[in-house]
N, C-alpha and C positions, 0 to 999 in steps of 0.2 A: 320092026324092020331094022331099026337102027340100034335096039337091045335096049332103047328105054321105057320105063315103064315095069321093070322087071320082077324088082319090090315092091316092097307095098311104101318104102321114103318115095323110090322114085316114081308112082300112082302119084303121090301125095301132091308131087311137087307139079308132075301135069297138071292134075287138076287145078291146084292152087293157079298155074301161069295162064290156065284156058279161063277162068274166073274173070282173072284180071284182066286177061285181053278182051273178051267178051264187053264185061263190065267199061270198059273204054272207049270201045267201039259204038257202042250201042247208046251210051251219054254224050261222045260226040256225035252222035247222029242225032240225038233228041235236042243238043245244043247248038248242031247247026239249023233244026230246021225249026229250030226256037217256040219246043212243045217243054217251057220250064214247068209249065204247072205238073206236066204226066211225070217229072222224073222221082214225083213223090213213089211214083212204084216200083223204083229201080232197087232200092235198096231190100224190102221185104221183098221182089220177085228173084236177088240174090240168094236171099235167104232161103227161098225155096230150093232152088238151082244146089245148091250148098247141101242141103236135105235131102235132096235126090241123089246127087252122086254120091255123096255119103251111104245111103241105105240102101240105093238101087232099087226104092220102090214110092207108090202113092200108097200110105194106109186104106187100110179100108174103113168107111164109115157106118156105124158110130166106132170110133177108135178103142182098141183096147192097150191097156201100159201106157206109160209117161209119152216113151220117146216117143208112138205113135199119136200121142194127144198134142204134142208141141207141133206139127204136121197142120192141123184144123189151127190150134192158137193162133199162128204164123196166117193163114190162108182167110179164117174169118176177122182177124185185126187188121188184116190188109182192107178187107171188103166193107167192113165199117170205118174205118178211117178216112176210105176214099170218099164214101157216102156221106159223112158228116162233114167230110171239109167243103164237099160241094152244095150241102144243105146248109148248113148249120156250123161254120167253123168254130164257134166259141164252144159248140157240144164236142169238140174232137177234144179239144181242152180236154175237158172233165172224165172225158170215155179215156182219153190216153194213162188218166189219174188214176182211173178204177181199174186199168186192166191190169197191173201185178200183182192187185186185190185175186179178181179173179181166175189170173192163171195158179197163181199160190196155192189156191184152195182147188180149183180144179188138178192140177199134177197131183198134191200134196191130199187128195180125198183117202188111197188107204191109210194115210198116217194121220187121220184127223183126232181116229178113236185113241190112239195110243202117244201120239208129237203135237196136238193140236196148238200146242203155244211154240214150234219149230214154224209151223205152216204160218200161224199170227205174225213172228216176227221175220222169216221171208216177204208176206205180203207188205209189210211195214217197210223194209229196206226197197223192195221192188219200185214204192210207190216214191221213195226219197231219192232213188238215183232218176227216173220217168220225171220228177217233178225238177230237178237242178237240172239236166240235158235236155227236155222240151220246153217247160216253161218259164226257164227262168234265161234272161236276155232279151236282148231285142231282136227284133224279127228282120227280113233280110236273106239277099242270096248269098252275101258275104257268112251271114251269124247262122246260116243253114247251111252249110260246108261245114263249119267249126262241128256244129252237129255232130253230123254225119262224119266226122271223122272221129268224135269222141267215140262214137257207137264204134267204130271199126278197130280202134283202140283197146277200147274193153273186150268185144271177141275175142282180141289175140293174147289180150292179159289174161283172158279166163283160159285160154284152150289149155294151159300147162297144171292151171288148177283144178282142170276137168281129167286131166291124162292122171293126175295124184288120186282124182276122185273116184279111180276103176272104170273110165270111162271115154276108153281109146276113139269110140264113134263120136262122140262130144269134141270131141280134142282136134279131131278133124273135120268136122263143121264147122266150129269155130272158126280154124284159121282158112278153111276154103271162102266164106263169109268175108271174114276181114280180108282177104285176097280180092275180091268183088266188087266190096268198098274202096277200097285203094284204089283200083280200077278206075271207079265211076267218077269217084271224087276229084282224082289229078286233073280230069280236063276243065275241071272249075278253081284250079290252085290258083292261079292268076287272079282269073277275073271271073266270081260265081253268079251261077246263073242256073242255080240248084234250089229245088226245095224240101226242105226235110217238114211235113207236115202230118195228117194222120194218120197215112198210109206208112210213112215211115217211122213214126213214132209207135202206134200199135199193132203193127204188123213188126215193122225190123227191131227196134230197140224192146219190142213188148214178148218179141218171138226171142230174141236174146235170155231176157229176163225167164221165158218160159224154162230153157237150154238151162240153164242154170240151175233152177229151183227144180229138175230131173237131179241132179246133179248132189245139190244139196239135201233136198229131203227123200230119195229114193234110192240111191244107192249111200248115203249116210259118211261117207268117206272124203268129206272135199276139207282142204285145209283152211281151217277159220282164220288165220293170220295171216293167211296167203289173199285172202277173200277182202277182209278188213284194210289191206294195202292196196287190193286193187281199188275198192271204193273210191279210193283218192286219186282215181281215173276223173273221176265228177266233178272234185272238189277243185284240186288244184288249176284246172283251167279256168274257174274264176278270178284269177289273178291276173290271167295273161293283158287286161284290157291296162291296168296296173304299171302291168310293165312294161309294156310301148309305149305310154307315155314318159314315164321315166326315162325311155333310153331314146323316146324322140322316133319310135316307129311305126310312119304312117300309111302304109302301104297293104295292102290286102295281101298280097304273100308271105313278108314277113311276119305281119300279122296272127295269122293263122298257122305258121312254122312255131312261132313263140308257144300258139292255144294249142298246138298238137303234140307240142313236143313235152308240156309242163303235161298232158295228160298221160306220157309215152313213160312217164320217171317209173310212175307206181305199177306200169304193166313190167316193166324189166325188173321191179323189187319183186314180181309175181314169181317170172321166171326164173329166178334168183332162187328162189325156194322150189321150185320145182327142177333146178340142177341144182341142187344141194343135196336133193331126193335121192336124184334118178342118178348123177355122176355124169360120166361120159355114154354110158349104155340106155339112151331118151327113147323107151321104146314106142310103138306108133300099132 
């Protein structure tokens, strides 16, 4: 009615803005009625949300192709995640550890016979960013926001490394995902009251990892130097704790502005290479 939505940018950006609103609405509704443990589902039930408008469908099951196996990745990480945190949390641990193992090798099964040492060292990286973003830090609503923003981070760092990879529906998961996150997140900027556990850990950050490894071993086109700078999406926000003390900042938002922003360098060195690519013509 009012001519937007016309293109497939301005699709892009509805969605992207219904994401976000959604995703804010729905976190301050779980955070006023102070359901923090459930908001572990918010991020992987983004993820899905992300999947759907993107494809405009549910796979059918047993899934055939990458994209439609990241679909079950995302939906059974969620469902194990939830179940161990609520049995057995030190097993979400370990199941969080194993699942880049096992989506690596699940995506990456036609290239086992002929890349089998591509799929090895995906699952190897999978398990090194899973293990610095979930278990490494201490636990908390404050250090589960840092999380979950690092995860929303990396989405948006990957989506330009997914559009370089031939992989325009990638590219726009991604950042409807990271639009979701941002979403959920901001109503905990202040003062969190979020938990990123294993529903978010191998459902949202594990279904990422999946998104990726489609990306990298099946369509074979993603830029390794583009990829190797986002990594330090990871890295560099272990510093942040560093440098608030250094400059004397004790506050929970500054806080987390310093961890999200030190992990925000290496996504814009992403997209740095991916308009270097592409020029002003960024197609979608």
């Amino acid at each position: 009615m009012l001519g937007f939505g016309n293109s497939p940018q301005e699709a892009l950006v509805a969605s992207l803005l219904a994401m976000a609103l959604v995703g804010f609405l729905v976190s301050g509704l779980m955070r006023w009625r102070g359901l923090i443990r459930v908001t572990d589902l918010l991020m992987p039930a983004g993820l899905l949300a992300a999947y759907w408008l993107t494809y405009n469908k549910v796979p059918t099951f047993p899934p055939v192709g990458a994209v439609n196996k990241v679909f079950y990745v995302i939906v059974i990480g969620m469902a194990i995640g939830l179940a161990a945190e609520i049995a057995a949390p030190r097993a979400a641990r370990l199941l969080a550890l194993l699942q880049p193992v096992a989506a690596a090798f699940y995506i990456g099964l036609p290239r086992l016979g002929t890349a089998s040492w591509d799929v090895a060292i995906a699952a190897v990286a999978g398990m090194a960013i899973m293990g610095i973003v979930f278990l490494r830090g201490a636990t908390g609503a404050e250090d589960d926001v840092k999380r979950g923003g690092v995860v929303a981070v990396l989405a948006l760092g990957f989506a330009p490394i997914a559009l370089l990879g031939a992989s325009s529906s990638s590219f726009q998961l991604c950042l409807m995902f990271a639009g979701g996150c941002f979403g959920i997140l901001v109503v905990h900027a202040v003062k969190g009251a979020f938990r990123f556990g294993g529903a978010s850990s191998i459902g949202a950050l594990g279904g990422l990892i999946a998104i990726a490894d489609t990306v990298v071993l099946i369509t074979r086109k993603a830029d390794l130097i583009a990829l190797a700078v986002l990594a330090l999406c990871v890295v560099l926000p272990e510093l942040s704790e560093r440098i608030c003390l250094k400059i004397g900042l004790s506050r929970p938002f500054p806080r987390l502005f310093v961890h999200i922003a030190l992990a925000a360098l290496p996504a814009a060195a992403a997209f740095a290479v991916a308009f270097v690519d592409y020029g002003s013509s960024f197609p979608v």
